[in-house]
N, CA, C and O atoms as a DFTB+ gen file, in Angstrom:
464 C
 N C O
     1  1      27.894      -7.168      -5.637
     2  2      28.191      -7.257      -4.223
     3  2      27.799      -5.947      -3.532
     4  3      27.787      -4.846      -4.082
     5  1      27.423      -6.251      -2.024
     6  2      26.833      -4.945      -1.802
     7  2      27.846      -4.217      -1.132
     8  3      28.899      -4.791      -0.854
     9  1      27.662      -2.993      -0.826
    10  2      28.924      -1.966      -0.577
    11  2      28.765      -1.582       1.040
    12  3      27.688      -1.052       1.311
    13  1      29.359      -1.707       1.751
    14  2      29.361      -1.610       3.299
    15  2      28.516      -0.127       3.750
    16  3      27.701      -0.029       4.668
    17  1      28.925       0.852       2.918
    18  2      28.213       2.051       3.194
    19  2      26.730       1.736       2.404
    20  3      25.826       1.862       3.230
    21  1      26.267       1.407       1.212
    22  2      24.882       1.180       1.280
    23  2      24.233       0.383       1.860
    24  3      23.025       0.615       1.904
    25  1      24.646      -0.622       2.404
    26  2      24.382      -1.186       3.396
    27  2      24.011      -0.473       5.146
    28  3      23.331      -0.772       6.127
    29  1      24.675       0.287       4.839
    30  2      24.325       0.857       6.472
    31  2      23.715       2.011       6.176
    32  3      23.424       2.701       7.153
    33  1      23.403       2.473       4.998
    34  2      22.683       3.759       4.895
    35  2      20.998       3.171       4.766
    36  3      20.044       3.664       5.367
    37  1      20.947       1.976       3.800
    38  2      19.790       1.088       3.959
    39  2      19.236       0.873       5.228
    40  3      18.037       1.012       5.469
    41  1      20.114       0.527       6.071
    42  2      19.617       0.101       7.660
    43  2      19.008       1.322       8.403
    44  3      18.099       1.312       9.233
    45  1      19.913       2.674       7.780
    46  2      19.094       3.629       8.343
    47  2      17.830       4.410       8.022
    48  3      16.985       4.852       8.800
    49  1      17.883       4.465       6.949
    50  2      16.321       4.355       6.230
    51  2      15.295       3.884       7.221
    52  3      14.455       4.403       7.956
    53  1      15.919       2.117       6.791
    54  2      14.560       1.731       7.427
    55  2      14.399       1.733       8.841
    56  3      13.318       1.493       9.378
    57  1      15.711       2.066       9.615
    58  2      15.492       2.277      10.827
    59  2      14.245       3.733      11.452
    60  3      13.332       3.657      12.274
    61  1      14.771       5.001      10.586
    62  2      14.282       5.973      10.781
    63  2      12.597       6.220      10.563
    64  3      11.767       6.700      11.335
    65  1      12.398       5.437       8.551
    66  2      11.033       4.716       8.545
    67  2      10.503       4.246       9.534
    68  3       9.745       5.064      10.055
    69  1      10.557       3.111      10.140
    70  2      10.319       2.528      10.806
    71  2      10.014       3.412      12.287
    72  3       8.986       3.130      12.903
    73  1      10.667       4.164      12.667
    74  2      10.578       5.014      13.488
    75  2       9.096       5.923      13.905
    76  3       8.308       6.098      14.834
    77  1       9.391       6.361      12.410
    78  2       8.220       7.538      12.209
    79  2       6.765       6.975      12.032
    80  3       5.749       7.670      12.020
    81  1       6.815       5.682      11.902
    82  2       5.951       4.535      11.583
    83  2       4.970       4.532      10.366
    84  3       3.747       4.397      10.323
    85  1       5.897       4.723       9.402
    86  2       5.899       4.977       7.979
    87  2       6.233       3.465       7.308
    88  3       7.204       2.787       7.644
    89  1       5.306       3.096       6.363
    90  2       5.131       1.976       5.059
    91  2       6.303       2.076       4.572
    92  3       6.921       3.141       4.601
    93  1       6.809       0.905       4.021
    94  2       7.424       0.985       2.584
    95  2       6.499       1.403       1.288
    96  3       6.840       1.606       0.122
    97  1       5.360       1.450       1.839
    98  2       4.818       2.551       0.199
    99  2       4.556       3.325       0.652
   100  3       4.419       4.247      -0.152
   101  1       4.278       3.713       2.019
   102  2       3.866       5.268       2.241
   103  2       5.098       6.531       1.630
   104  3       4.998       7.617       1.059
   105  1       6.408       5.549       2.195
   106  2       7.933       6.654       1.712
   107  2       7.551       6.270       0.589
   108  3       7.041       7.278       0.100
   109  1       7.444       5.186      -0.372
   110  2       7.366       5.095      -1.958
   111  2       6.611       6.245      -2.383
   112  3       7.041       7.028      -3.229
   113  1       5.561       6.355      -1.849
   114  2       4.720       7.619      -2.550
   115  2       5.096       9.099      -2.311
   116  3       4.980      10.054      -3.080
   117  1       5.630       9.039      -0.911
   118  2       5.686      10.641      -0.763
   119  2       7.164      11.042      -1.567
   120  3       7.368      12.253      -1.641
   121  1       8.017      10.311      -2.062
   122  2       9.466      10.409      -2.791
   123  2       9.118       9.940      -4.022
   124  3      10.178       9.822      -4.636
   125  1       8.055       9.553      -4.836
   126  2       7.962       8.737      -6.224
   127  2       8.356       8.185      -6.582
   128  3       8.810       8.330      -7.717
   129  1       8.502       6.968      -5.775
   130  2       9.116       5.825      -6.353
   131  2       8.201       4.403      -5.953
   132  3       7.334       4.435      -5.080
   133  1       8.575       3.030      -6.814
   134  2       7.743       1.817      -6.330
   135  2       8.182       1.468      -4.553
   136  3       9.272       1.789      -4.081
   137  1       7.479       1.016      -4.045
   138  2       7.611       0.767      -2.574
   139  2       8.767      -0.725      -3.028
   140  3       9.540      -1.003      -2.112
   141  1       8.863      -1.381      -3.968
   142  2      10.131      -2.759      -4.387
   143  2      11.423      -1.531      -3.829
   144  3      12.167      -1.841      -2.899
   145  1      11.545      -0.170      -4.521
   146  2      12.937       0.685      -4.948
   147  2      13.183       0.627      -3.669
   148  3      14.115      -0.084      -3.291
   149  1      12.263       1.493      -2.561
   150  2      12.344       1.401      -0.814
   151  2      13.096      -0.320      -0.522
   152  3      13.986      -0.390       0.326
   153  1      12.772      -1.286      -1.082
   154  2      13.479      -2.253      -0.254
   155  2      14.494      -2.442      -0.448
   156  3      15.208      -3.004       0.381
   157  1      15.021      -1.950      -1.877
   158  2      16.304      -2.374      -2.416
   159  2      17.310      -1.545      -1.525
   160  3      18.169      -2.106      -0.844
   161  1      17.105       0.235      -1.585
   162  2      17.682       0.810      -1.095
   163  2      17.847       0.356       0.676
   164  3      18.819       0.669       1.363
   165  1      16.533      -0.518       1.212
   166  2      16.609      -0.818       2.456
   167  2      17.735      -1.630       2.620
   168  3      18.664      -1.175       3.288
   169  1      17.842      -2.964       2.041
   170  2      18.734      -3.754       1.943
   171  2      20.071      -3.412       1.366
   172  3      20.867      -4.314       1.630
   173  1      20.689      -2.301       0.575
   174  2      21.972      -2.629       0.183
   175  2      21.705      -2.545      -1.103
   176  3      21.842      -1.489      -1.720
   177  1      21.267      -3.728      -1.685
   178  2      21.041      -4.102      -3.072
   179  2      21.067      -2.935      -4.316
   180  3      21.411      -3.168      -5.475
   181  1      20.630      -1.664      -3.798
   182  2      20.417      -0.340      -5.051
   183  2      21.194       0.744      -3.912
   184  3      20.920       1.061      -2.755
   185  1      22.022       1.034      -4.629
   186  2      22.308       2.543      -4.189
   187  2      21.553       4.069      -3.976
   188  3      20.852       4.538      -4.872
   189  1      21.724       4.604      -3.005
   190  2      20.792       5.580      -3.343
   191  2      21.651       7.269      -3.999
   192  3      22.805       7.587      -3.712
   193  1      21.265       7.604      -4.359
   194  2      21.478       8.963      -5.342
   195  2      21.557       9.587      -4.212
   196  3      21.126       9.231      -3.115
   197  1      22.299      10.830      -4.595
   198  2      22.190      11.902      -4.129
   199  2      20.857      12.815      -3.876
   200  3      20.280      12.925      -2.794
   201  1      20.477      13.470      -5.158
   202  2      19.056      13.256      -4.853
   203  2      18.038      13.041      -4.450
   204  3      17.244      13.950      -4.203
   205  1      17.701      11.469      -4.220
   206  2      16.922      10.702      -3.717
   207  2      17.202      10.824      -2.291
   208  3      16.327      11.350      -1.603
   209  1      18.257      10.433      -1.742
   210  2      18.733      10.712      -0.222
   211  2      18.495      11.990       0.033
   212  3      18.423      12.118       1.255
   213  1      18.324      13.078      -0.554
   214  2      17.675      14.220      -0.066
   215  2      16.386      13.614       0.246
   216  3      16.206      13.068       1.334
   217  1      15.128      13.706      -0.991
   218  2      14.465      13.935      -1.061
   219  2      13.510      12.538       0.424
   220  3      12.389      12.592       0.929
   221  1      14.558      11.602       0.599
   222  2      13.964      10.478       1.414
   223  2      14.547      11.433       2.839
   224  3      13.988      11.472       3.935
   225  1      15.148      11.775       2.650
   226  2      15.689      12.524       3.930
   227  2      14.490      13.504       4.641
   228  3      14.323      13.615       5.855
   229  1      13.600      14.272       3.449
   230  2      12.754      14.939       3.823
   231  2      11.590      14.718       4.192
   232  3      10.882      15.520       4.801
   233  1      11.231      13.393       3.788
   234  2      10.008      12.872       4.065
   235  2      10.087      11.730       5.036
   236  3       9.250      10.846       5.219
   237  1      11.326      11.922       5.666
   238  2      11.596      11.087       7.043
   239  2      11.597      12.568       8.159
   240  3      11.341      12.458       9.358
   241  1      11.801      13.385       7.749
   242  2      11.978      14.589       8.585
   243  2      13.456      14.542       9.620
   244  3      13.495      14.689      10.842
   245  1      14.649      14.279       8.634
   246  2      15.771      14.196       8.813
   247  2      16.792      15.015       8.332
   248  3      16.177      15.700       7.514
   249  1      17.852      15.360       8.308
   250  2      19.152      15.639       7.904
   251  2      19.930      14.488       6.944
   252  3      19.737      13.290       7.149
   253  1      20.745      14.926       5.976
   254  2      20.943      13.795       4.946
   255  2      21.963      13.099       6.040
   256  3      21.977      11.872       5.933
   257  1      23.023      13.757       7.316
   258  2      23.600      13.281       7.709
   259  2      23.678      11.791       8.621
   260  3      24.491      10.952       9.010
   261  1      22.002      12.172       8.654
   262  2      21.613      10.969       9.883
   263  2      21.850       9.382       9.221
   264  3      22.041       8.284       9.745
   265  1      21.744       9.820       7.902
   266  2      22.329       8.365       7.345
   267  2      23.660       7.682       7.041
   268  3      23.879       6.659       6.393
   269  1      24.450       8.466       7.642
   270  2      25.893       8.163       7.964
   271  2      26.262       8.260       9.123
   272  3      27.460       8.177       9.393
   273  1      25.491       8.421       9.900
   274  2      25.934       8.446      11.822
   275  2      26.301       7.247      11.564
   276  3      25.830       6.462      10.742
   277  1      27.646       7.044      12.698
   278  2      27.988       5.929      12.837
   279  2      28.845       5.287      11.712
   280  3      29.019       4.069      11.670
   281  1      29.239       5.925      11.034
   282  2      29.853       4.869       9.943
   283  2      31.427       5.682       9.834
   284  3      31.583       6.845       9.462
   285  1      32.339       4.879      10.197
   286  2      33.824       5.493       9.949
   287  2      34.521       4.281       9.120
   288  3      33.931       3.273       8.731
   289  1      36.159       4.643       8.891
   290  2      36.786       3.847       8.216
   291  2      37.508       3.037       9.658
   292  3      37.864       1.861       9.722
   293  1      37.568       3.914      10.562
   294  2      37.977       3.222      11.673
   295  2      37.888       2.929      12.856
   296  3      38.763       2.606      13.658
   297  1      36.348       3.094      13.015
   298  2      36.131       1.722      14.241
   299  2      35.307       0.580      13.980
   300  3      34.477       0.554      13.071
   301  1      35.533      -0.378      14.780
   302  2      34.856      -1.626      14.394
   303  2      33.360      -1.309      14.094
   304  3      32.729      -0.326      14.483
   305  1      32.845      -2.531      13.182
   306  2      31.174      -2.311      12.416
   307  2      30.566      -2.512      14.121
   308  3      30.964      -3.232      15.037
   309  1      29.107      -1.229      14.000
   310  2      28.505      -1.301      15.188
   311  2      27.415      -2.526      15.484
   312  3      27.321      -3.512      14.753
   313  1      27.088      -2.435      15.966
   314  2      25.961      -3.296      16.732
   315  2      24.801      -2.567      16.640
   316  3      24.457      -1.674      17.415
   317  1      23.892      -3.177      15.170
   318  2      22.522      -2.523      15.193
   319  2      21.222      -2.595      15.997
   320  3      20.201      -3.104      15.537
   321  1      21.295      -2.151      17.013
   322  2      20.163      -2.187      18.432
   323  2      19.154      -2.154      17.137
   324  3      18.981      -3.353      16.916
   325  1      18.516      -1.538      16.318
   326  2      17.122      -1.377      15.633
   327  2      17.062      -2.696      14.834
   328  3      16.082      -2.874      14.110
   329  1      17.777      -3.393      14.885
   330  2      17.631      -4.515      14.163
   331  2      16.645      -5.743      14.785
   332  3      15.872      -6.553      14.274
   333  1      17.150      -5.402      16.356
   334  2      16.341      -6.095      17.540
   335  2      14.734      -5.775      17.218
   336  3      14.372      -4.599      17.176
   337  1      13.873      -6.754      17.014
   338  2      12.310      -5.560      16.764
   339  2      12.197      -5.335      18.326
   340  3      12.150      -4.126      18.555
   341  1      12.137      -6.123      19.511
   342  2      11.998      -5.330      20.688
   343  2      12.679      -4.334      21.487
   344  3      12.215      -3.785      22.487
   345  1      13.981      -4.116      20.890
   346  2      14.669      -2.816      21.105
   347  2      13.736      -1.332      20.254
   348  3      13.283      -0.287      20.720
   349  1      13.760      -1.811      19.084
   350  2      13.239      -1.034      18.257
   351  2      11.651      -0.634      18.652
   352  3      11.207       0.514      18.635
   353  1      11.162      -1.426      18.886
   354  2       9.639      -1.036      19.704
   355  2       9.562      -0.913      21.206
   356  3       8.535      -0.967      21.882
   357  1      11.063      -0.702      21.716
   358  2      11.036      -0.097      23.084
   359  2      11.189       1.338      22.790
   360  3      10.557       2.230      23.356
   361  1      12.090       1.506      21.845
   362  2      12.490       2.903      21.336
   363  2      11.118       3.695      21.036
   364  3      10.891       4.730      21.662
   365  1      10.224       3.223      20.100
   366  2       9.421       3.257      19.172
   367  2       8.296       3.802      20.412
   368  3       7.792       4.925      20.379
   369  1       8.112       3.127      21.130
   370  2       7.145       3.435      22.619
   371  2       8.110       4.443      23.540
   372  3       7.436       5.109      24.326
   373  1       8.786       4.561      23.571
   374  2       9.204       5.501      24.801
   375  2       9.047       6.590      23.947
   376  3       8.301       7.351      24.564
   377  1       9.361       7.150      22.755
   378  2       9.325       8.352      22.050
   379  2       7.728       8.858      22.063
   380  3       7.433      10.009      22.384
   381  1       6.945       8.069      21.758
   382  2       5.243       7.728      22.378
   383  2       4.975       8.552      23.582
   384  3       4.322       9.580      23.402
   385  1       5.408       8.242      24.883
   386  2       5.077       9.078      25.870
   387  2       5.786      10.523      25.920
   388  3       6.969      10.805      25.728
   389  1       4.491      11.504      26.296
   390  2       4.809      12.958      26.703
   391  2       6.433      13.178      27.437
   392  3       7.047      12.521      28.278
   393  1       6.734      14.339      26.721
   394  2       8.400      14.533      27.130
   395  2       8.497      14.422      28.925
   396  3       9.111      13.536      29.519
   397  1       7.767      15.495      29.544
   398  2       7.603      14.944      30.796
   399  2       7.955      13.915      31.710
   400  3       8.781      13.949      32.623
   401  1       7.090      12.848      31.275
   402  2       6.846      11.452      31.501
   403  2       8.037      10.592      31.060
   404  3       8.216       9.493      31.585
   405  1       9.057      11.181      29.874
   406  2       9.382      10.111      28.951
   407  2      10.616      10.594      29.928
   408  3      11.238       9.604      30.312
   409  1      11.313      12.201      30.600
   410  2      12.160      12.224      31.091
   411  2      12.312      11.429      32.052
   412  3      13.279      10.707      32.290
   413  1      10.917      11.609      32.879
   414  2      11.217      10.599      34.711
   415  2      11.885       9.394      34.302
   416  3      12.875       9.009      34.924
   417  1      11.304       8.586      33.031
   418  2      11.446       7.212      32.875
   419  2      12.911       7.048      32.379
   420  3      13.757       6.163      32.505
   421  1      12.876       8.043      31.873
   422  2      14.731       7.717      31.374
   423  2      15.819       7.784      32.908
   424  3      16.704       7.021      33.296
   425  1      15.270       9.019      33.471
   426  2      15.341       8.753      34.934
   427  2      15.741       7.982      35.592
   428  3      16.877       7.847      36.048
   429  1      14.639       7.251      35.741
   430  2      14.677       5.765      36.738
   431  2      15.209       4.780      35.419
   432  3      16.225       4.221      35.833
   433  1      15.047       4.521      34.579
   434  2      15.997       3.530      33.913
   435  2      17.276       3.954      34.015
   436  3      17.897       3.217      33.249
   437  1      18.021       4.702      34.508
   438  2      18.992       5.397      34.662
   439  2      19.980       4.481      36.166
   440  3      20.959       3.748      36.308
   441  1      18.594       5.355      37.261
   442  2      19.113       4.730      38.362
   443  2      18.831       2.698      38.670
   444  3      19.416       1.923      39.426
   445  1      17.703       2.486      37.690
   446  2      18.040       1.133      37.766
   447  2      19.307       0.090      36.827
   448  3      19.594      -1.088      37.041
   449  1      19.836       0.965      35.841
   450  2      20.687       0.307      35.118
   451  2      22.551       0.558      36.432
   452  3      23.523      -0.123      36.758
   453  1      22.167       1.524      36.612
   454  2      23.958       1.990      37.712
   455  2      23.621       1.047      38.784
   456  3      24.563       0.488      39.345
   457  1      22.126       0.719      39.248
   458  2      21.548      -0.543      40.360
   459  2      22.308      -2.142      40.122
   460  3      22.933      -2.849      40.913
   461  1      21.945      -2.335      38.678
   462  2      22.496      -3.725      38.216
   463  2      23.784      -4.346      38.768
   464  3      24.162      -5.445      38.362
């Protein structure tokens, strides 16, 4: 059975992967492992090591912590926005445009969301 915390440490993996717009074999190779180990750990299914969560940590260009944001004993389970693929490739594109540009837009999505 899978364990609520590898489960959400999986999600962040591949959230962060996914981010950087990195393979499941591209992380397989740069950490040495089969790109199958990346899915298990994606899904829940394999735990990840200590170790390994470093070493995936580094080749995401992360903190080991970022894979426990969000996870307490006591508030309700969150709502994974990256799970959405068009949330996730809104994210994925706004990080895309020059900081500049990416501020105005947060900007005005700002004043059009307090608009609603």
């Amino acid at each position: 059975m899978k364990h609520p915390v590898d489960v959400h440490v999986g999600k962040r993996i591949r959230h962060q992967r996914w981010m950087v717009g990195m393979t499941q074999q591209q992380l397989a190779e740069k950490v040495g492992i089969k790109f199958q180990q990346v899915q298990k750990y994606e899904t829940g299914m394999n735990r990840v090591s200590a170790s390994r969560l470093w070493d995936i940590a580094e080749a995401l260009g992360v903190g080991i912590v970022f894979f426990f944001d969000g996870i307490t004993g006591e508030k309700p389970p969150e709502v994974d926005l990256m799970a959405d693929k068009e949330a996730a490739e809104l994210v994925r594109s706004y990080y895309a445009i020059p900081e500049a540009q990416r501020r105005r837009l947060f900007d005005l999505a700002k004043v059009l969301s307090e608009a609603a």
